[in-house]
C-alpha positions as CSV (number, residue, x, y, z in Angstrom):
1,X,0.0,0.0,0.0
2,X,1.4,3.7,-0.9
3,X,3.3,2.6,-3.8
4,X,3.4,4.1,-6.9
5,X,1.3,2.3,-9.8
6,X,3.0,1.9,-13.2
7,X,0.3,0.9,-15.8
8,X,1.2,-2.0,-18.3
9,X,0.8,-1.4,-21.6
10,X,0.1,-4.7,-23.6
11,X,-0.2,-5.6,-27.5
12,X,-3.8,-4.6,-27.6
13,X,-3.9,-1.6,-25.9
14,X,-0.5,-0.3,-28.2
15,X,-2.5,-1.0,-31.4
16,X,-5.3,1.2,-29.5
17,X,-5.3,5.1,-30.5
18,X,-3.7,7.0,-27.3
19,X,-6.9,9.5,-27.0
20,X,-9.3,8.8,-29.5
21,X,-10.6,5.3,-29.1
22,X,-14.2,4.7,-29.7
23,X,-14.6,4.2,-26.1
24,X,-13.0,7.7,-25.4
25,X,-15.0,9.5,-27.9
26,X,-18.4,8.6,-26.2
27,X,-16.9,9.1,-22.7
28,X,-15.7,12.8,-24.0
29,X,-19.3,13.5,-25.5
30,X,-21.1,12.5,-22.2
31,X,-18.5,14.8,-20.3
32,X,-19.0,17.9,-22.8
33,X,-23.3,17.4,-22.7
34,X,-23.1,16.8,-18.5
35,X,-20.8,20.0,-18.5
36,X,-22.7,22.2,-20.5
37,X,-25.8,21.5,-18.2
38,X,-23.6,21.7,-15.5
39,X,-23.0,25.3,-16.4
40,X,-26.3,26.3,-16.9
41,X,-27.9,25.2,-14.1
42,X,-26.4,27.7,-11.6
43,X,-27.8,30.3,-13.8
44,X,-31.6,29.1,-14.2
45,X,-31.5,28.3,-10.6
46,X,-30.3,31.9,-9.8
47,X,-33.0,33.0,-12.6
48,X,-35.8,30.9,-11.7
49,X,-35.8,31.1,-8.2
50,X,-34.6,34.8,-8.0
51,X,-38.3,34.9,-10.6
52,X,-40.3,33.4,-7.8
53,X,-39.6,36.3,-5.3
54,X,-37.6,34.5,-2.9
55,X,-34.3,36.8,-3.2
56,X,-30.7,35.9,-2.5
57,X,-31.7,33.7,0.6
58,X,-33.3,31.4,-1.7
59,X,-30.9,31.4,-4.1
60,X,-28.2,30.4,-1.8
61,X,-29.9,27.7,-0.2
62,X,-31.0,26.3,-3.8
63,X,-27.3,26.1,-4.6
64,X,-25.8,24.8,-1.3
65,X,-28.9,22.0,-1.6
66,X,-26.9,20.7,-4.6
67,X,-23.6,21.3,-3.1
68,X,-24.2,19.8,0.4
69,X,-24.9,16.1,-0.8
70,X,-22.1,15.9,-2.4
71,X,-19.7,16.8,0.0
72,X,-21.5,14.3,2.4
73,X,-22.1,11.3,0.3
74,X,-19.5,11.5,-2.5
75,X,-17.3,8.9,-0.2
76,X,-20.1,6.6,-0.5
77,X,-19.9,7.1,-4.2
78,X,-16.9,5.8,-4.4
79,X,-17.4,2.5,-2.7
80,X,-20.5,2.2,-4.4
81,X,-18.3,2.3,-8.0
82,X,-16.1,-0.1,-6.5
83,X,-19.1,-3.0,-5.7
84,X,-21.5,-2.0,-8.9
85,X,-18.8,-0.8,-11.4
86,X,-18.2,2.8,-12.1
87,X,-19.9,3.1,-15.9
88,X,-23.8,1.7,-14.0
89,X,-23.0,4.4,-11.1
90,X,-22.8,6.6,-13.8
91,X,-25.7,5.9,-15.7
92,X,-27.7,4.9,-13.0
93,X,-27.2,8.9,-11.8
94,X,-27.9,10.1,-15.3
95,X,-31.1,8.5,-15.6
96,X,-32.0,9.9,-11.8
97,X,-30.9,13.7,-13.0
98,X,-33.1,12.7,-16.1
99,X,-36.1,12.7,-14.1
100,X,-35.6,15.7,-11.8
101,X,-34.6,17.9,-14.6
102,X,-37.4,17.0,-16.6
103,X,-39.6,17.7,-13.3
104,X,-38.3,20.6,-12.4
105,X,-38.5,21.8,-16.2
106,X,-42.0,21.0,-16.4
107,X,-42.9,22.6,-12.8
108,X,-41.3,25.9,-14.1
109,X,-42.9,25.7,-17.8
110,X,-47.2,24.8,-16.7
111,X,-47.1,25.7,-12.8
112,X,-45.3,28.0,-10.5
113,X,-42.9,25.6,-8.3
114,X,-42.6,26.4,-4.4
115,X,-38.7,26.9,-2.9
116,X,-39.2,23.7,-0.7
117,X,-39.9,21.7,-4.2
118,X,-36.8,23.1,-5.9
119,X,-34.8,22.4,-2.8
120,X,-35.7,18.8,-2.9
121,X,-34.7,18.1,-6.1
122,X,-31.4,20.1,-5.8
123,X,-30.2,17.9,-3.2
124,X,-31.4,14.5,-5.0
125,X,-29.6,16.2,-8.4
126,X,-26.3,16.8,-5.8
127,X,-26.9,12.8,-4.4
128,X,-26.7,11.6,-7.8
129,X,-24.0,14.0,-8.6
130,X,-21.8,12.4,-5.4
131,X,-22.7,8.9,-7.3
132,X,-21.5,9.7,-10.7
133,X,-18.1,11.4,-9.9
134,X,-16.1,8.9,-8.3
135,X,-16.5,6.7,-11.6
136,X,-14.7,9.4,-14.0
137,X,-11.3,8.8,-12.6
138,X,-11.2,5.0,-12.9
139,X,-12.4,5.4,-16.3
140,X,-10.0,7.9,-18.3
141,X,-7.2,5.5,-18.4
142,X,-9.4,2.3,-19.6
143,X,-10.6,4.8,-22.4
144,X,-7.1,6.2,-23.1
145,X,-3.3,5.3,-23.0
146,X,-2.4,8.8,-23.1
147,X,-4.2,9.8,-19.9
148,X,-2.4,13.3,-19.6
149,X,-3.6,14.5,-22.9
150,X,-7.3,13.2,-22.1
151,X,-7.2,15.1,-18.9
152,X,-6.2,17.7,-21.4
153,X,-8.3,17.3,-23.7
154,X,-11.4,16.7,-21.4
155,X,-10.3,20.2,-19.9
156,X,-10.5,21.8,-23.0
157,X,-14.2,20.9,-23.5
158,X,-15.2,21.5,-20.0
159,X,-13.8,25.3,-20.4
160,X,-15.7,25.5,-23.8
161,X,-18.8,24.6,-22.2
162,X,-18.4,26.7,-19.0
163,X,-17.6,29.3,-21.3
164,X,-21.0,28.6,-23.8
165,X,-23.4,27.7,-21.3
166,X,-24.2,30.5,-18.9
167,X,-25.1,33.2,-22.0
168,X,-27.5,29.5,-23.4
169,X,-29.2,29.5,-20.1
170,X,-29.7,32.9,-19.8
171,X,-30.9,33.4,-23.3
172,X,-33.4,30.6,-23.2
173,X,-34.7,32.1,-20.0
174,X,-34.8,35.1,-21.2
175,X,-36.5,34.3,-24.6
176,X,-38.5,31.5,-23.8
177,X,-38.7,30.0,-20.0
178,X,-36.3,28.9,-17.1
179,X,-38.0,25.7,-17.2
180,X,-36.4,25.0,-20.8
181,X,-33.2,25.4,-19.9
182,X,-33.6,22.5,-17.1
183,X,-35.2,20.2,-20.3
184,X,-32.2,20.9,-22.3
185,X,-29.9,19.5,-19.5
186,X,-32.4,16.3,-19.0
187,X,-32.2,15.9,-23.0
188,X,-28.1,16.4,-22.0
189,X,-27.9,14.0,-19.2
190,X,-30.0,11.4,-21.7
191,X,-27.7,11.4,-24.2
192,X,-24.9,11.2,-21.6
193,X,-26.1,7.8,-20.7
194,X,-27.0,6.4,-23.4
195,X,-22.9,7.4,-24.5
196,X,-22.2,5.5,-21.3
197,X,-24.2,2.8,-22.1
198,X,-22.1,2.2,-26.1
199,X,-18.8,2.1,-24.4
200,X,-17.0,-1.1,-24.6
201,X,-14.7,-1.0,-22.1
202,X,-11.3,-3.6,-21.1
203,X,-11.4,-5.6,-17.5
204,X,-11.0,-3.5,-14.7
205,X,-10.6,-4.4,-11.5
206,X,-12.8,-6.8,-10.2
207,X,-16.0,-6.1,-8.4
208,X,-15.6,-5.4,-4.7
209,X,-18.3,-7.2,-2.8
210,X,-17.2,-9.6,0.1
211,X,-16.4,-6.5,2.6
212,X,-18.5,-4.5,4.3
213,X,-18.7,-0.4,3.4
214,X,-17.1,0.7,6.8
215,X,-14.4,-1.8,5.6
216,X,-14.4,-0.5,1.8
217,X,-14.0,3.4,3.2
218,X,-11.4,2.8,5.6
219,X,-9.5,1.1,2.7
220,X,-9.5,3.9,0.4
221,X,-8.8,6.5,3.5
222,X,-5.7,3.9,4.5
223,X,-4.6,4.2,0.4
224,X,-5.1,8.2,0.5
225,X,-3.1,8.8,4.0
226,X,-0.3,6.7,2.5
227,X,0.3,9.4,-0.4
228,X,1.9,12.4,1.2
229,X,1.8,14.5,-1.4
230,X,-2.1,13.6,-2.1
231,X,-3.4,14.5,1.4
232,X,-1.1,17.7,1.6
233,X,-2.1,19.5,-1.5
234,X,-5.9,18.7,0.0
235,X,-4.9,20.5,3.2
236,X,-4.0,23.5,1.0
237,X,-6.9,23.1,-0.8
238,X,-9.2,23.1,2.5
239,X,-7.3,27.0,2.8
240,X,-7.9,27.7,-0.6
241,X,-11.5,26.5,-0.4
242,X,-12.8,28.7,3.1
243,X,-10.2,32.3,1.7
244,X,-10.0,31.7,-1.7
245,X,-12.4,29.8,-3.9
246,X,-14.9,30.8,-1.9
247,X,-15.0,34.4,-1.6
248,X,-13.9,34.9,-5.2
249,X,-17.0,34.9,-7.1
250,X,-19.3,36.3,-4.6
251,X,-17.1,39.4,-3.5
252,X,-15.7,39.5,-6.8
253,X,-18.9,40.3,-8.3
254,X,-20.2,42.5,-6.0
255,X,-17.3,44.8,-6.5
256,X,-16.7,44.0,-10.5
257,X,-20.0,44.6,-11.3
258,X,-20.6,48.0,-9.2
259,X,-17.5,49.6,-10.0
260,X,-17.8,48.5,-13.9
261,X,-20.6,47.1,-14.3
262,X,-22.7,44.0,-14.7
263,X,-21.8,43.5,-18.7
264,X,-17.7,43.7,-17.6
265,X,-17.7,41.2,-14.8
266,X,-19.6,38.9,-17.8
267,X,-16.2,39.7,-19.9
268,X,-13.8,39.3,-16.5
269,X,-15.3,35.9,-16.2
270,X,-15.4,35.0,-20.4
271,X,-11.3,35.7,-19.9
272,X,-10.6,33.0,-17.1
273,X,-12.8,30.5,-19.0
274,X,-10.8,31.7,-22.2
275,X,-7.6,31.4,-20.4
276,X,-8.7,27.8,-18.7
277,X,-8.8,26.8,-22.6
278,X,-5.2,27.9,-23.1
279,X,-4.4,25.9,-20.2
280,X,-6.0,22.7,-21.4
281,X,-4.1,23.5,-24.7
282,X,-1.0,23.9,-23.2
283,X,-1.0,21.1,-20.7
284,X,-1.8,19.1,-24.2
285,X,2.1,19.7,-25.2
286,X,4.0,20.3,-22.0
287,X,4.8,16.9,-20.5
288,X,6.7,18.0,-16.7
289,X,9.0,15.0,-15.3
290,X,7.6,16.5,-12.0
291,X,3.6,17.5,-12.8
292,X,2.8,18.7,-9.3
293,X,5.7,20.7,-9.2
294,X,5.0,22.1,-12.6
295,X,1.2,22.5,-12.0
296,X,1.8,24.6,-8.5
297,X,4.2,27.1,-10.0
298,X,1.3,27.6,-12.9
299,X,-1.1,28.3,-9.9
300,X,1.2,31.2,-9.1
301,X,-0.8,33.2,-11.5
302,X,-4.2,32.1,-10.3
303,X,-3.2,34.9,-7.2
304,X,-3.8,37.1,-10.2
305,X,-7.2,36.6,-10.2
306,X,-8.0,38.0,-6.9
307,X,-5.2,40.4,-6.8
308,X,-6.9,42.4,-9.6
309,X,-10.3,42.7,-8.3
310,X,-8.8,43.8,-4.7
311,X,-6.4,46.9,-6.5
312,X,-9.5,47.5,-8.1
313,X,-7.9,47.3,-11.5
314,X,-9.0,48.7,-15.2
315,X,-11.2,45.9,-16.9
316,X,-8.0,45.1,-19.3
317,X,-5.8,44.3,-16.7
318,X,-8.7,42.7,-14.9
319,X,-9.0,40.0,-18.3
320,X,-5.3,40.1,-18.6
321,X,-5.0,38.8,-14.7
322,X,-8.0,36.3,-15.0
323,X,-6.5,34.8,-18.6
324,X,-3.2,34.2,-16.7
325,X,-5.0,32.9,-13.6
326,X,-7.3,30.5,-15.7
327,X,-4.5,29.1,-17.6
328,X,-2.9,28.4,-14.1
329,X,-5.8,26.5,-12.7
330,X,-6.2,24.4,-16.1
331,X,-2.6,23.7,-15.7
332,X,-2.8,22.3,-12.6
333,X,-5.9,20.4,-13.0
334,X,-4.7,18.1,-15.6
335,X,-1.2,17.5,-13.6
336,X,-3.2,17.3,-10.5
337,X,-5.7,14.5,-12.3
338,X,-3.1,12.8,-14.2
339,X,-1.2,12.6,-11.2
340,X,-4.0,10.4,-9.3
341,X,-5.2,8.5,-12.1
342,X,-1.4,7.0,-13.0
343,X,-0.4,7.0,-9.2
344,X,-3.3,5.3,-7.5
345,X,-3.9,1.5,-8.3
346,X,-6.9,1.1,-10.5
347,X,-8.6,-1.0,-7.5
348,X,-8.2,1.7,-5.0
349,X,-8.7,4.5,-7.0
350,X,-13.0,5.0,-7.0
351,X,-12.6,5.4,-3.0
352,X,-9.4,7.5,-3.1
353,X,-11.1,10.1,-5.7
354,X,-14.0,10.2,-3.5
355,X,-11.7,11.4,-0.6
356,X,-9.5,13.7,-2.7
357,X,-12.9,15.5,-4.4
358,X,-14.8,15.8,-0.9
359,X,-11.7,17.1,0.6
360,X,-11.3,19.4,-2.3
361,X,-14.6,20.9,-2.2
362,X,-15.6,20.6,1.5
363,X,-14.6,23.8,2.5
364,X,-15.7,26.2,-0.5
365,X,-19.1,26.5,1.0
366,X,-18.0,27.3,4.3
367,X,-16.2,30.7,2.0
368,X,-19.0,31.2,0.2
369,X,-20.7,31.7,3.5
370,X,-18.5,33.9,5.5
371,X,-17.7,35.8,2.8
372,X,-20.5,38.3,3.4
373,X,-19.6,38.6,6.9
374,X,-16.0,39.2,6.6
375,X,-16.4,42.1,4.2
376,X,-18.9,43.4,6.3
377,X,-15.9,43.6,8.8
378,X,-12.8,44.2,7.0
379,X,-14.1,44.9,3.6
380,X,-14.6,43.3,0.2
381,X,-11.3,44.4,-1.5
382,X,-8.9,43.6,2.2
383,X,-11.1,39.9,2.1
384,X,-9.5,39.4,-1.6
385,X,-6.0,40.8,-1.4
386,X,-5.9,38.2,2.1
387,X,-6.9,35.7,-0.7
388,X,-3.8,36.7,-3.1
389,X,-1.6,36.3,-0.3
390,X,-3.0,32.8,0.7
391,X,-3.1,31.7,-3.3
392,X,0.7,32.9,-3.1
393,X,1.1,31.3,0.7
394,X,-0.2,28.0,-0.8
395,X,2.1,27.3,-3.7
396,X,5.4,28.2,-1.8
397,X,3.7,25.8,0.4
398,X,3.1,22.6,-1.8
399,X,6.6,23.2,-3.7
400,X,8.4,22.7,0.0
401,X,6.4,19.6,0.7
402,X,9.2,17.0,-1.0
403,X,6.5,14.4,-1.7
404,X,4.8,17.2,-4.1
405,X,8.1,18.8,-4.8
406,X,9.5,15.4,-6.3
407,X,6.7,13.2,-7.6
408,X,7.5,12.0,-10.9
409,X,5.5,11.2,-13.9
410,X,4.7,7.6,-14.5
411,X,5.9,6.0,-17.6
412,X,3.6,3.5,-19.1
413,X,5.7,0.2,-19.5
414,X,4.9,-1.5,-22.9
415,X,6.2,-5.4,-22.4
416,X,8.9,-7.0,-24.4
């Protein structure tokens, strides 16, 4: 246990394209649709709710009623991928967000839906959101030799559709209904499965089933405390998530959009989705010996991001900061998801994502929340230059943790 896993390459899987195997091209067209629903759901939520007169109270607790279930059950998920497989996890929570879309499309489109309904099926969409994303991990490098440049390549299509799908949903809702935008990510979720459902993919590790859960999660906890480097880049992201990730977009539009406008904080955010694609582009190409270490000194110039709002910079050095600052966190992202994917051993790694993604997200809520109050007390632009300093405090951190500092890339190993 702890060791590093080297995946074997045999005569089958050479003779298989390194990115573009049928297999990956349905698992890269069920990412793009669940993404591009993914990023139009905050929006119609924040639309449809704001609509029904319940303010920014109800908005808030619409979106931590998807947020919360995840953080509490995604371990779960990944246990659950290990006894039933992750591609019918998957499905199985496709089909579930099928139905609540659909119902919550058709509540908004012939009725007037009350905030307890919306909250209900927030939390089931977050439950089945905590049951899908274990499984992506485990799957990338069964659908891929090449798993860094389908990290890459996935990233690529994920900023595309973050990018596209807030101005869709707002649009639609604006045109035609809020309730259409939540049909178009059922119709998005459908074809999601049904891409899941066409893969063919190789053995993978065999179906756990003779021990009990309790048994199954402290497994994957023993396999992620035996990674230094994994558990101490989650510490940093715990910081990052309660002073950094948290407070960004909420403060950040508050003072964006008053000082500049509503339209220019639209553009601020457009440039660090446009500079996420550049990352995904670039970590295409660049192939570090040491991807941590390379992926926390491009998350140098995420600090960028709230650096600019708090100096209350002009709107081109505001893009300029958030291009460099997206390109830093794309960077990262694919080192970061490479890194686990190659590291971990294919039977361990379902329960050890679900640690390293509820660790990673746990505390963003908690800054989403006390972001408010701390402004209230020291003020929005002193909340986000603390955050600069911390984004800047974090990286010197991971680069003197030697376990990050000198974790190597794992070299596939083809057999004579």
């Amino acid at each position: 246990m702890g060791g590093q896993a080297v995946r074997a390459v045999g005569q089958g899987e050479r003779e298989r394209p390194a990115v573009w195997s049928r297999g990956f091209g349905l698992f890269f067209t069920a990412r793009s649709v669940s993404m591009l629903g993914s990023a139009m759901v905050p929006i119609a939520t924040a639309l449809g709710v704001g609509g029904l007169g319940y303010g920014p109270t109800g908005v808030g607790l619409a979106l931590a009623a998807w947020m919360a279930p995840v953080a509490l059950l995604i371990l779960f998920g990944g246990v659950f991928a290990d006894r039933f497989t992750p591609r019918r996890m998957m499905i199985g929570a496709d089909v579930v967000r099928v139905v609540t879309q659909a119902l919550l499309a058709s509540l908004f489109v012939f009725g007037t839906p009350t905030l307890w309904q919306v909250l209900v099926i927030s939390a089931i969409n977050g439950a089945a959101a905590a049951m899908y994303q274990p499984g992506v991990a485990s799957t990338i490098p069964r659908v891929a030799r090449d798993v860094q440049r389908a990290n890459a390549t996935l990233r690529v299509s994920e900023s595309i559709m973050m990018l596209v799908g807030p101005g869709v949903a707002g649009a639609v809702a604006g045109f035609v209904n809020v309730g259409v935008v939540f049909a178009l990510d059922a119709v998005g979720f459908a074809i999601s499965a049904t891409c899941l459902l066409l893969m063919r993919l190789p053995p993978g590790s065999p179906v756990v089933a003779e021990e009990s859960m309790w048994r199954n999660l402290r497994g994957g906890w023993l396999e992620f405390r035996s990674r230094t480097w994994m558990w101490s880049v989650i510490l940093v992201w715990i910081i990052f998530g309660a002073t950094l990730f948290g407070p960004l977009i909420p403060l950040g539009s508050v003072l964006i959009g008053g000082r500049l406008g509503d339209q220019a904080y639209g553009l601020v955010m457009s440039a660090s989705g446009a500079g996420t694609i550049l990352g995904g582009l670039l970590a295409m190409r660049v192939r570090p010996a040491r991807p941590l270490m390379a992926g926390a000194i491009g998350m140098f110039g995420f600090a960028l991001e709230p650096l600019t709002i708090a100096i209350g910079a002009p709107l081109g050095v505001l893009m300029a900061g958030h291009v460099v600052g997206g390109v830093g966190w794309a960077f990262w992202s694919v080192m970061w998801a490479t890194s686990i994917q190659t590291q971990v051993p294919p039977e361990a790694l379902n329960r050890v994502t679900a640690y390293e993604v509820g660790g990673s997200t746990l505390a963003v809520p908690v800054g989403q929340v006390l972001a408010g109050p701390l402004a209230g007390v020291f003020g929005a632009r002193e909340t986000l230059a603390v955050s600069a300093v911390v984004a800047v405090c974090g990286c010197v951190c991971l680069l003197l943790v030697p376990a990050v500092r000198r974790l190597r890339r794992v070299a596939e190993v083809v057999p004579a």
